[in-house]
C-alpha positions as CSV (number, residue, x, y, z in Angstrom):
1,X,10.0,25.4,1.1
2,X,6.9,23.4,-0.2
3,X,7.5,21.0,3.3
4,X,6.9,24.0,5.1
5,X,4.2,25.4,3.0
6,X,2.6,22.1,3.6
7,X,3.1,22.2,7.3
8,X,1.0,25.4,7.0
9,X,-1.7,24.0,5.1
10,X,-1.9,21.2,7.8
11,X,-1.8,23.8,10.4
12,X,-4.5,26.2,9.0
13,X,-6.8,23.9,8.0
14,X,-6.2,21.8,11.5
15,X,-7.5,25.5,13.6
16,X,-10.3,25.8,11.1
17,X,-12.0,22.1,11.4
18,X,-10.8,22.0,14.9
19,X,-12.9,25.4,15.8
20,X,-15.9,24.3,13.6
21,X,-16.2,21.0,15.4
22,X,-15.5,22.2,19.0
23,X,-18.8,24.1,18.0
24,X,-21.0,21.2,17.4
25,X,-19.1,19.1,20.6
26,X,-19.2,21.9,22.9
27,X,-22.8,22.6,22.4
28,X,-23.7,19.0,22.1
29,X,-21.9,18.1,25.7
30,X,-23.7,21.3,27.2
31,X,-27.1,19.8,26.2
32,X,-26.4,16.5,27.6
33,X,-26.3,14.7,24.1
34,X,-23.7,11.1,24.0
35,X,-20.8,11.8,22.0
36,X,-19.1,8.6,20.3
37,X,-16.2,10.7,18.9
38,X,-14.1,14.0,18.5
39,X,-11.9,13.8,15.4
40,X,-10.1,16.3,13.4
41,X,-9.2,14.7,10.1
42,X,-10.5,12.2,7.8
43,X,-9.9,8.6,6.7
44,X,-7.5,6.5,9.3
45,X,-6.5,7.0,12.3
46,X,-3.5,8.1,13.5
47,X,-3.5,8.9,17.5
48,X,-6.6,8.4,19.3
49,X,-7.0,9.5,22.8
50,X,-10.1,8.0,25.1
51,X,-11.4,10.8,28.0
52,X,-12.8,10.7,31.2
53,X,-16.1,11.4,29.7
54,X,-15.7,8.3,27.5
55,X,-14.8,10.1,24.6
56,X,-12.5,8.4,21.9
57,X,-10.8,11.9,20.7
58,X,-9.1,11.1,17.5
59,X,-6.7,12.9,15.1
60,X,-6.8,11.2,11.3
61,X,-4.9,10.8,8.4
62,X,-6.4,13.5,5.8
63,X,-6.3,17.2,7.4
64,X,-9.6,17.6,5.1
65,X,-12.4,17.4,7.3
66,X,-13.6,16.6,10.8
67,X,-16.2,15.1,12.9
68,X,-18.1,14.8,16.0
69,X,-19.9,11.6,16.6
70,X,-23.2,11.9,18.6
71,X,-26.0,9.1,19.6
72,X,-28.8,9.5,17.5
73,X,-28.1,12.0,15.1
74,X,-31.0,11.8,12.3
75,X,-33.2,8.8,14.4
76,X,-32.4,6.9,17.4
77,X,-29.9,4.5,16.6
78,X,-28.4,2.8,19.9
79,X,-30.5,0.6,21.9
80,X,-27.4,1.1,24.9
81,X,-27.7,5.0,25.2
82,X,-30.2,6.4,27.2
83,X,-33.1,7.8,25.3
84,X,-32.6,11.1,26.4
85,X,-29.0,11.7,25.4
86,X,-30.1,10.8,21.6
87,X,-29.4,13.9,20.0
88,X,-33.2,13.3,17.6
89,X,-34.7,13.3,20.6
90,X,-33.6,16.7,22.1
91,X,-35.6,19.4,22.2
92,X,-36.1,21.7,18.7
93,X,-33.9,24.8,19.5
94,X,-31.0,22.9,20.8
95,X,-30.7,20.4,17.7
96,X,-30.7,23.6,15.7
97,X,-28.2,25.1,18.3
98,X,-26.2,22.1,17.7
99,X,-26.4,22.1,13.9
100,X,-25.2,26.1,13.5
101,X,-22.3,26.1,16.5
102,X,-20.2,24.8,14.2
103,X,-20.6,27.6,11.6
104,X,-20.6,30.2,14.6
105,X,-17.9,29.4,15.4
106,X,-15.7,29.8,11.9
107,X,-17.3,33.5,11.9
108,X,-16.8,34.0,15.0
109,X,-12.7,33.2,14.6
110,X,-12.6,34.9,11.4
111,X,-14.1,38.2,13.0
112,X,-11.4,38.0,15.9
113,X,-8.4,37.4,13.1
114,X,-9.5,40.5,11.1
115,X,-9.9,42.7,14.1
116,X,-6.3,41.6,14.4
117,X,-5.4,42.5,11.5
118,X,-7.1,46.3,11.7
119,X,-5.6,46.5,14.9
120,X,-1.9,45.6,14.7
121,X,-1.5,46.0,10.6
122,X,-4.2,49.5,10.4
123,X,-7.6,48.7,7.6
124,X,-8.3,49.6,4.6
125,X,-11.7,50.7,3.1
126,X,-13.9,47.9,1.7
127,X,-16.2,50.6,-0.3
128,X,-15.6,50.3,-3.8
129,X,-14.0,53.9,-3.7
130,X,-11.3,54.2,-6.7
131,X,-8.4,54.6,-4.9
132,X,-6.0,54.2,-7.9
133,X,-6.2,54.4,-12.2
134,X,-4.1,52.9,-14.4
135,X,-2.8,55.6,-17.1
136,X,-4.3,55.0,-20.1
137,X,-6.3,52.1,-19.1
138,X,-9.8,50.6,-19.6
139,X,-11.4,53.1,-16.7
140,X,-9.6,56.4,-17.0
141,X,-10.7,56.1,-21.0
142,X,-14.1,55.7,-19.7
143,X,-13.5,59.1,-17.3
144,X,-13.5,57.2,-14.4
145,X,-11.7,59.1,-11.7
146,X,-9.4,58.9,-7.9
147,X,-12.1,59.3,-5.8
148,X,-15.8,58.0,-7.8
149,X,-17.4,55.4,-5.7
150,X,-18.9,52.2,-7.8
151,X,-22.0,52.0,-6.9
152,X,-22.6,49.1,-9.5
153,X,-21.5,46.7,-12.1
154,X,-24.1,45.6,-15.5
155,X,-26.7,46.1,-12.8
156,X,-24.6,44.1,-10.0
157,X,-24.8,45.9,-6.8
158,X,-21.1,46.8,-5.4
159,X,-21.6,47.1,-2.0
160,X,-17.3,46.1,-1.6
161,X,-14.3,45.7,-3.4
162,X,-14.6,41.8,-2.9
163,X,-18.1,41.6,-4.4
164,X,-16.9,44.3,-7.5
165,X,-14.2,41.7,-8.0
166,X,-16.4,38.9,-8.4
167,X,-18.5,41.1,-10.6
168,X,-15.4,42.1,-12.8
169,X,-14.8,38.1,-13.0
170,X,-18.1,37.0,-14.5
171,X,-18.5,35.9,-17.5
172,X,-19.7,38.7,-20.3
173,X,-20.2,37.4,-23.3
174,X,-20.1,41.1,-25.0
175,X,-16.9,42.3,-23.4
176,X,-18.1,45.6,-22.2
177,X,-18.7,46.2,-18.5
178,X,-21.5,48.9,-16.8
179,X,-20.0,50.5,-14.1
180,X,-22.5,52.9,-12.2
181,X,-20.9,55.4,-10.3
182,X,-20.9,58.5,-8.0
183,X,-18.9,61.6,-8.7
184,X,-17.5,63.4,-5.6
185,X,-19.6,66.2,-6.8
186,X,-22.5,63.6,-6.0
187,X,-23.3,63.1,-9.9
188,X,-24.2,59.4,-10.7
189,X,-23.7,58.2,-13.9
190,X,-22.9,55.1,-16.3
191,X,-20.4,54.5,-18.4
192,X,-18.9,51.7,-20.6
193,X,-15.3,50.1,-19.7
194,X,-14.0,47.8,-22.0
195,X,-10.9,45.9,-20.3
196,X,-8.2,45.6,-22.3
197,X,-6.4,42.4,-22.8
198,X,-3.0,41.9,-21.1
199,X,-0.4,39.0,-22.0
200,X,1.3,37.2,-18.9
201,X,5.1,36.4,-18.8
202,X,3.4,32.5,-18.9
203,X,1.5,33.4,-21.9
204,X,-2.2,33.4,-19.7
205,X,-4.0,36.3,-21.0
206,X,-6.2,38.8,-18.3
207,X,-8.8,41.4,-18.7
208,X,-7.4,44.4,-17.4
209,X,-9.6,47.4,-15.9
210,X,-7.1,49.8,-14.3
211,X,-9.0,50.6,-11.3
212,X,-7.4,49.8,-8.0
213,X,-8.4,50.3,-4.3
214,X,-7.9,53.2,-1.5
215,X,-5.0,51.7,0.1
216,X,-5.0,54.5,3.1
217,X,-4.6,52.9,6.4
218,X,-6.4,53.5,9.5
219,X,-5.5,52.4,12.6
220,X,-6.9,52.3,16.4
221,X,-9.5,50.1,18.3
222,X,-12.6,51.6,16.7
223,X,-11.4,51.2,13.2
224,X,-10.7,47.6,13.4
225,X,-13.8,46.7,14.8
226,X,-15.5,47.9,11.9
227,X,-13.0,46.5,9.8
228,X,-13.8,43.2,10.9
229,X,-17.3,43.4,10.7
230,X,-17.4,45.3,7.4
231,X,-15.2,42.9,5.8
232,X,-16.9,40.0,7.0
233,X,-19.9,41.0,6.0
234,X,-17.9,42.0,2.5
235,X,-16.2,38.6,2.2
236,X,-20.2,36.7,2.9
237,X,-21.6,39.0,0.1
238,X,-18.7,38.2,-2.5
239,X,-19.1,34.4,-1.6
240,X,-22.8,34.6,-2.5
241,X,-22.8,36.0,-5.7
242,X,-19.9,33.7,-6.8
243,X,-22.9,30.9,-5.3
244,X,-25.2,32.1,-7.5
245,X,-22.8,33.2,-10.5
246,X,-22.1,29.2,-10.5
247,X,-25.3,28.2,-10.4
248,X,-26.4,30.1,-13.6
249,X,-23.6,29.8,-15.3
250,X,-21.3,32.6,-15.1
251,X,-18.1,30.8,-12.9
252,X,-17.3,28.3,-13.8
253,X,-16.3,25.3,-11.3
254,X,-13.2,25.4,-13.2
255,X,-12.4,29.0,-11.1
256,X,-13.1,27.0,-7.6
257,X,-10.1,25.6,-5.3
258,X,-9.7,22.7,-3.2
259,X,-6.7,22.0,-1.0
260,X,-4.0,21.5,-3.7
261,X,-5.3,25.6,-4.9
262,X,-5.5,26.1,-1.2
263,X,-1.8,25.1,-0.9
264,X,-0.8,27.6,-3.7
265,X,-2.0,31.0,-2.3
266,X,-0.7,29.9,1.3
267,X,2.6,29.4,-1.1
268,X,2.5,33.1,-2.4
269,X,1.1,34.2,1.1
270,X,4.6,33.2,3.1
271,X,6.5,35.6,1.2
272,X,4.5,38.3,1.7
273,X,4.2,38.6,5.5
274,X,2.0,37.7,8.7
275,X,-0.7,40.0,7.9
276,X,-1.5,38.1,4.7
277,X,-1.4,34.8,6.5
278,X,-3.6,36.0,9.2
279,X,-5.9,37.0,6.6
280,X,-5.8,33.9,4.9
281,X,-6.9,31.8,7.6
282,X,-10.0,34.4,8.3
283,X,-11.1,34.3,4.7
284,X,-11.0,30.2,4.6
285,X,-12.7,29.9,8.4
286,X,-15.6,32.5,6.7
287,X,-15.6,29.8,3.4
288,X,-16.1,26.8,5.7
289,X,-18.3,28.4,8.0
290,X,-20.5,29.8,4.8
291,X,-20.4,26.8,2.8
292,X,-21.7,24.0,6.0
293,X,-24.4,27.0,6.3
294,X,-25.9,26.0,2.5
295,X,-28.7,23.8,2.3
296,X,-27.4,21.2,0.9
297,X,-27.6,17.8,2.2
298,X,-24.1,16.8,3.8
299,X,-23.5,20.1,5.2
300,X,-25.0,21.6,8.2
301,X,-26.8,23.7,6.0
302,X,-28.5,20.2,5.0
303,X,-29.7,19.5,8.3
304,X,-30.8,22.7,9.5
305,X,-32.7,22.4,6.5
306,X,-34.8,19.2,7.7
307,X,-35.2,20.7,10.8
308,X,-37.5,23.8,9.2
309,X,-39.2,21.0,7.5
310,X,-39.7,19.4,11.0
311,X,-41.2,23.0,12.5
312,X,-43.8,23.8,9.8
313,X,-45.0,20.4,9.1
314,X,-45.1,19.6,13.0
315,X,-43.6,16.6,12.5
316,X,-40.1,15.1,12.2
317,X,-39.3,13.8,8.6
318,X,-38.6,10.3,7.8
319,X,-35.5,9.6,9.2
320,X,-34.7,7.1,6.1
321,X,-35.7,9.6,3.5
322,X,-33.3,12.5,5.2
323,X,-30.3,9.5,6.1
324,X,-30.6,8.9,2.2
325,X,-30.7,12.2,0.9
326,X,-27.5,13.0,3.5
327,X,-25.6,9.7,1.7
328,X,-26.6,11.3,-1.8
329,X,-24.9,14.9,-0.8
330,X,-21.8,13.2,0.3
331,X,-20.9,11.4,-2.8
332,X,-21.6,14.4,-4.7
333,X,-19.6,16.4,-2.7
334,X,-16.6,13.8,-3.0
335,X,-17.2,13.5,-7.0
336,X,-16.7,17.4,-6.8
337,X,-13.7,18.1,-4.9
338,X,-12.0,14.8,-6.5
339,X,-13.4,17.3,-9.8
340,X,-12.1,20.4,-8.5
341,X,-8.4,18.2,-7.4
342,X,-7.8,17.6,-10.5
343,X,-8.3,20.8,-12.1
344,X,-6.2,22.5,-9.1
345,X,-3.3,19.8,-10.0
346,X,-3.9,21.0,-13.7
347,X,-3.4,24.3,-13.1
348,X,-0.3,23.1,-11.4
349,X,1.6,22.5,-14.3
């Protein structure tokens, strides 16, 4: 079983890079820009293919990342390649095209797989309407009903059940939890939830609420298009509040996953059926796409980020000063996931 959750894994995260980098090549080609390389996969390589465009198209070792190679990336660096096929020389708007495809691209496949979903599976709401509560729990003792909508969390805005989650996960140092919600009668009010404290067969203890979603399906054409838009759009908001929840302090990195994590929920996802798996691929292409979007140096993101610079200054920065702060990013993204490895083998065991 674990060979063939691994194979998965491998799979999965193959389509994702592959998709992401297709965007940056396929863009890059269109604007006349000379590609070195095409490779899915990181570290040594294993087959390597050379085109009739010159190409060297590559698949690596480590299923962790990707790449496309182009001629003048951040200044121009090849005194063989024609001046104008140096990607820093292009013009503004197709550097930036360039620098996003990539990201488009992961959306863009994660919006197809959860029309999918909606259409062959039916959807689900993502408004935070209670669709279930626990007897005796944490939110019916708080007279939280079938039916209220949750409008918000200590103050937290829950626009979906994915953001409300992240909310419920914070930490809160008191232990009590503001929910803000909307009768069916159209009453909005606030009331206190405590969760209570429930022991796992392992011993792990969890916070429990009580509350659980509207699990009513919906199926047809029109539904799942607004499935997949709405739970995009749901999955992007949850991911930025967990963004900012780590930068001030209330996830910790501890509660982030790598590809050992990864690995895991693909694990739990086999058994429980195409629909899940389908969904799992959507939800990483939207946390690849979202995190190369950040502006941090390294990512996509990074670079757009210079490029901004570059329009309001009217000037290109110094290509050593952005090469630099580039080299910086990457290390600090390897120190993290070797970080976040370690604590996902951990968890392990």
């Amino acid at each position: 079983m674990w060979f063939v959750t691994l194979l998965v894994l491998i799979l999965i995260l193959g389509l994702i890079i592959l998709v992401h980098e297709f965007g940056h090549f396929i863009w890059a080609k269109t604007f006349g820009v000379h590609i070195y390389e095409f490779s899915i996969g990181m570290g040594p390589v294993l087959h390597t293919h050379k085109g009739r465009d010159g190409i060297n198209y590559n698949i690596r070792a480590f299923p962790i990342g990707g790449f496309v190679s182009m001629a003048g990336e951040v200044y121009d660096d090849d005194e063989k390649i024609d001046k104008k096929k140096l990607m820093c020389n292009k013009p503004w708007f197709q550097r930036l095209m360039i620098l996003v495809a990539g990201v488009l691209n992961n959306f863009i496949l994660a919006i197809v797989l959860l029309f999918v979903i909606g259409l062959f599976f039916g959807t689900t709401t993502t408004k935070p309407i209670v669709g279930t509560v626990l007897e005796n729990s944490a939110v019916e003792e708080a007279g939280i009903e079938v039916g209220d909508r949750i409008l918000a969390i200590n103050d937290i805005k829950a626009s979906s059940w994915d953001k409300l989650q992240i909310a419920l996960y914070r930490k809160n140092e008191s232990g009590v939890y503001t929910f803000k919600i909307r009768k069916s009668s159209g009453e909005e009010k606030e009331v206190e939830v405590t969760p209570k404290k429930i022991t796992n067969e392992d011993g792990t203890e969890t916070m429990q609420f009580g509350v659980g979603i509207d699990t009513t399906k919906q199926y047809g054409f029109l539904p799942s298009i607004s499935y997949a838009f709405s739970k995009f759009g749901s999955i992007i908001s949850s991911m930025m509040l967990t963004i900012t929840s780590l930068f001030t302090g209330k996830i910790s990195l501890d509660a982030l996953s790598g590809p050992v994590g990864i690995y895991g929920v693909i694990g739990e996802s086999l058994s429980i059926g195409i629909s899940q798996m389908i969904y799992i691929v959507a939800f990483l292409s939207i946390n690849v796409g979202f995190i190369n979007i950040l502006p941090f140096p390294a990512f996509d993101g990074g670079r757009v980020l210079f490029l901004i610079i570059e329009k309001i200054k009217g000037s290109p920065v110094d290509a050593k000063l952005e090469n630099m702060f580039h080299t910086i990013g990457f290390f600090l993204l390897i120190l993290l996931m070797i970080y976040i490895t370690i604590q996902d083998v951990i968890k392990l065991f």
